[in-house]
N, C-alpha and C positions, 0 to 999 in steps of 0.2 A: 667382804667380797675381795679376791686374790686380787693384786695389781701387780702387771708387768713392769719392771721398771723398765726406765728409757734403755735405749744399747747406745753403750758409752761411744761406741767407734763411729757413730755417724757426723758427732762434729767434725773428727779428725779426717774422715773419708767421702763429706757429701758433698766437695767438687766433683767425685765418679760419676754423681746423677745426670752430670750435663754430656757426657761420655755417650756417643751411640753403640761405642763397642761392649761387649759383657765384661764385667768385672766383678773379682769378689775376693776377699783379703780371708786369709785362712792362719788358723796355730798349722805349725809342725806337723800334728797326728790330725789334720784335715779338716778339721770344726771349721763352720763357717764363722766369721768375726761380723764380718759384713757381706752384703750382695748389691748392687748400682740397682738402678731403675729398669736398665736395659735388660739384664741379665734377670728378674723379676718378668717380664715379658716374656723374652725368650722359654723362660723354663713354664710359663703358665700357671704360675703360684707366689703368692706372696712372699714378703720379702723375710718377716716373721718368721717363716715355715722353713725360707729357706736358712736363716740364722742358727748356728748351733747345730745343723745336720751336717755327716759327712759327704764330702763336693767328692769325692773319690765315686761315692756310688751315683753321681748323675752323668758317668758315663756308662756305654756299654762296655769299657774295661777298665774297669778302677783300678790293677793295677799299677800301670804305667804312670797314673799320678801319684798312687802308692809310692812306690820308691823314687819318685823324683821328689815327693816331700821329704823321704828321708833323707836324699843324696841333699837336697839345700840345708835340712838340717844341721849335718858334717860338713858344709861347710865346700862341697867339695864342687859347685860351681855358682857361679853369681847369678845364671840365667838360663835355661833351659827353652829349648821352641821344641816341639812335636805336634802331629795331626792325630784327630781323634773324634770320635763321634758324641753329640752332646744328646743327652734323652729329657725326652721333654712330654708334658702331661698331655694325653691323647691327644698325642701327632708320633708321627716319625721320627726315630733320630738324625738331628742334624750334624754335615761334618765343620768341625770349625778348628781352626789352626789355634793350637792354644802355647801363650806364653808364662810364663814362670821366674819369677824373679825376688830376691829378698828386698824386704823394706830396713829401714834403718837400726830397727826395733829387733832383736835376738828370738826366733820361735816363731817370726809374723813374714808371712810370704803373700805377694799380691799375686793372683792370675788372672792373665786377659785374654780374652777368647774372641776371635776374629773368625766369623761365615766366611766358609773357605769363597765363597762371592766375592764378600767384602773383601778378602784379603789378594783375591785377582787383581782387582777394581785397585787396588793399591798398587799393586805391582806394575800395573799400566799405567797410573800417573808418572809413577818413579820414569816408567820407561821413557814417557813421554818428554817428560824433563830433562832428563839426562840427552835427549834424543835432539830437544831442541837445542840445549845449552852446542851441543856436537854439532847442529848443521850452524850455528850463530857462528862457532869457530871457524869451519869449513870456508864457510859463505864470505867471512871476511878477508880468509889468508887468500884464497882463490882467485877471489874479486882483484885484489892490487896484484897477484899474479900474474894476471890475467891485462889488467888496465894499462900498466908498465910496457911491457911489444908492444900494445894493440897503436899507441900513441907514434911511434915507432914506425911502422909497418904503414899506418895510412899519413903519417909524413914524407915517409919515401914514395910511395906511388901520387901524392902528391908532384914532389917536384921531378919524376921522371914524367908526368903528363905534362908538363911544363918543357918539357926536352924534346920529348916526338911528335910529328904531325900525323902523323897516319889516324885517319879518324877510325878505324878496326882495332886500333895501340891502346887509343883515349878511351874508347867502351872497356876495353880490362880492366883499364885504372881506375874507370867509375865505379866497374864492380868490385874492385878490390874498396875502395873506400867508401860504398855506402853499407859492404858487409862489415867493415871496422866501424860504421858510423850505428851500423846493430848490433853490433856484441857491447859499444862503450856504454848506450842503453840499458840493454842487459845488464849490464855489470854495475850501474847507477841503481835501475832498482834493487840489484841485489846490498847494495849499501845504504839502501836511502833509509833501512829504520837504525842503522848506528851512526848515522849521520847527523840526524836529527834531534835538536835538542828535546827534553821531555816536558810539554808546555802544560804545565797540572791547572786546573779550575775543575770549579762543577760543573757536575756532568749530570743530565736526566736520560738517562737509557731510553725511553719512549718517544723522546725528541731525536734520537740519534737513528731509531727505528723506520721513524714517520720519514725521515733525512734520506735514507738508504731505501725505503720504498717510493718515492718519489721518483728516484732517477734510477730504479730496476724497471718499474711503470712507464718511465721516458722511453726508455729503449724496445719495451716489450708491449705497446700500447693492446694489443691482441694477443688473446688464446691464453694468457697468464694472468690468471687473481691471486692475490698477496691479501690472505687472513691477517687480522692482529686478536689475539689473548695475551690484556696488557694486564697485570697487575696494580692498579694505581697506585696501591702504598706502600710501591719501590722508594724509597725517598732517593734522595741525588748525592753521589759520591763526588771523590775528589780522584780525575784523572786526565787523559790528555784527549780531548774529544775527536780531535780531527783523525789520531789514533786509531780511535774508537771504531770511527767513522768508516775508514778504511778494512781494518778486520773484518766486520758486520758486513760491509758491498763485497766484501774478498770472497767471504762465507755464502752469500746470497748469489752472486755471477756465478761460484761455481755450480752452484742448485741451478740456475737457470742453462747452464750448458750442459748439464745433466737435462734438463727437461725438454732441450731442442723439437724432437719429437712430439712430446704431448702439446709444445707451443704450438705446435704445427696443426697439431688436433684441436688445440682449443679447449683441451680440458686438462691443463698443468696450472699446478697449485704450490704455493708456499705459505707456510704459518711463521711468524712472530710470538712465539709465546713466552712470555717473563712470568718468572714464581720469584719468590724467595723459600732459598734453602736454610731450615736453622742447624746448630752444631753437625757443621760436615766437614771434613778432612779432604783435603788434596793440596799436590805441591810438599806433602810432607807438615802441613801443620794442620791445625785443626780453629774450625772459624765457626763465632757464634751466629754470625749472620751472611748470608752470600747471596747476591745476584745469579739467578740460573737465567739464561736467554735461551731459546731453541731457535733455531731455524730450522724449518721440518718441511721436506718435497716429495711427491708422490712420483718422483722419478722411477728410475730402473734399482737404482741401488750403483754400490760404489763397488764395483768389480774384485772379484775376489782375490786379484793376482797381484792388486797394489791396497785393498784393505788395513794392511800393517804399514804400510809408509808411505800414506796419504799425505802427512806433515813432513813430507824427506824434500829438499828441494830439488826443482826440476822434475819432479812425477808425476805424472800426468795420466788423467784417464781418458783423454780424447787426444785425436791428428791436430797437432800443430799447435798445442796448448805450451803454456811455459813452463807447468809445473812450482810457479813461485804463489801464488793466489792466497793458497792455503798456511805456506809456511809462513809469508808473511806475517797473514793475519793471526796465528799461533804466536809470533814474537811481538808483538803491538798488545798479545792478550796477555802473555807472561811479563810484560813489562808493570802490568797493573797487578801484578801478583797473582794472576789464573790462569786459567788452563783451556783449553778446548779439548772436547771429546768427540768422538762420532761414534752413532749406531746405527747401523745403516743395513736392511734388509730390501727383498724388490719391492717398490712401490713407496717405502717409506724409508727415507735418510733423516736423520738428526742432530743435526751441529749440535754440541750444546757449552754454549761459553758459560763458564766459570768465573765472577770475580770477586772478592772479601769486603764485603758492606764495613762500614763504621758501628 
């Protein structure tokens, strides 16, 4: 009876498996050497099947990896990106950003093929990050530009209220000093998370839940019920809870000034829902285990005109809001090494905190 022997390249290559993007290591003239788990899925065929077939023909223009196999064979670039569409066994082609790059080995080229989705979903962490690191700068140089006069200006109308009698004089100088005594305010929260040291213990996300629904509950005793989908076999990380604490109420208050209206109806809703995410990526690394939190409100939805810089400080989607609520809480989360996202349609918004389990 024929036996297949084993494929040598799976010892060298079966880290890919834990890879949710497609991957498949190829000779020069296109033979598959190897195929990942994901990439097995994707195409709707085993992994066998796909071994030793030309990857050029699973697209609909083999070309183009055609001679970019050739060009990395000469040598004549280290890595190659292009968009392309990948064909897959009755379904549709899908489009997926594919990348190309040699391995250490002469003739052996890896390519990785990212769902032009997934490679969105990537591009907007980046943003995100990049976006937050930019208002952390902002927010600090501004802050002590800002704190410097303000010290200044309601010292002076201090001691000139000290000088005049006219009590019509003295009402100015109150107003001049209890507006400086609200921007120094301002200007404290806007410092208070690089102020503060990073106080690490453990932490049970569900206790930190129960915490921030309590005193959403206090303030909104009617017209608002607060669901929990707890996952209990979250286990407990190491991080700064009162942090924690803050993000989560930051994230929850703005749901509840989004639901103003339905509070008023009586039929505004928010969910608590915890999963665990396995090998997912964001922030640029990739994590075998992660905390996903939601917070999900059957509000209106987050307005389409500040949708992209939700997380910008001072934006605000209501009169008389601060706009810091959310950035905040986005810098208390990326302190822990995640991220916040939002997807937010009418009726249904959804924070969804990110943070890298142990």
């Amino acid at each position: 009876m024929p036996h297949n022997p084993p494929n040598p390249y799976i010892a060298r290559f079966q880290a890919f498996d834990l890879l949710a993007t497609l991957v498949a290591v190829l000779r020069s003239d296109g033979a598959v050497l190897f195929a990942n788990a994901a990439l097995e899925d994707a195409l709707g065929t085993s992994r066998r099947t796909i071994e030793g077939s030309h990857f050029p023909d699973c697209f609909t223009e083999p070309l183009i990896l055609q001679n970019a196999l050739e060009g990395a064979g000469s040598n004549e670039f280290a890595a190659l990106r292009y968009d392309a569409w990948l064909k897959r066994l009755n379904h549709d082609p899908v489009p997926v950003h594919v990348i190309l790059a040699q391995t250490e080995r002469q003739g052996e080229v890896i390519i990785e093929l990212l769902p032009q989705e997934q490679q969105a979903k990537q591009d907007r962490e980046e943003r995100l990050i990049d976006q937050a690191q930019a208002n952390k700068e902002l927010i600090r140089n501004l802050a002590h530009e800002i704190k410097n006069p303000l010290g200044g200006i309601r010292g002076a109308a201090q001691l000139l209220e000290m000088e005049i009698e006219s009590r019509e004089l003295i009402e100015y100088t109150q107003v001049i000093i209890h507006e400086a005594d609200r921007l120094q305010s301002l200007v404290d929260r806007l410092l208070a998370p690089h102020r503060r040291p990073h106080v690490v213990g453990d932490v049970n996300i569900h206790e930190i839940c129960e915490r921030v629904r309590s005193l959403i509950l206090a303030e909104f005793p009617r017209g608002l019920k607060i669901e929990r989908e707890y996952d209990v076999s979250i286990p407990e990380f190491r991080g700064d809870r009162e942090q924690l604490i803050q993000a989560v109420l930051n994230v929850a208050h703005n749901a509840t000034q989004a639901l103003s209206e339905r509070i008023a109806d009586g039929d505004a809703q928010i969910t608590f829902l915890s999963r665990i995410a396995r090998q997912v990526t964001f922030g640029k690394q990739r994590y075998r285990l992660a905390l996903e939190l939601h917070v999900i409100d059957n509000g209106p939805g987050v307005p389409e005109s500040i949708k992209d810089r939700i997380f910008y400080p001072l934006v605000s989607g209501r009169e008389g809001g601060s706009g810091l609520g959310l950035t905040l809480a986005q810098t208390f989360v990326q302190q822990h090494h995640g991220l916040i996202e939002c997807d937010s349609v009418p009726g249904r918004t959804d924070f969804k905190l990110l943070i890298p389990l142990p």
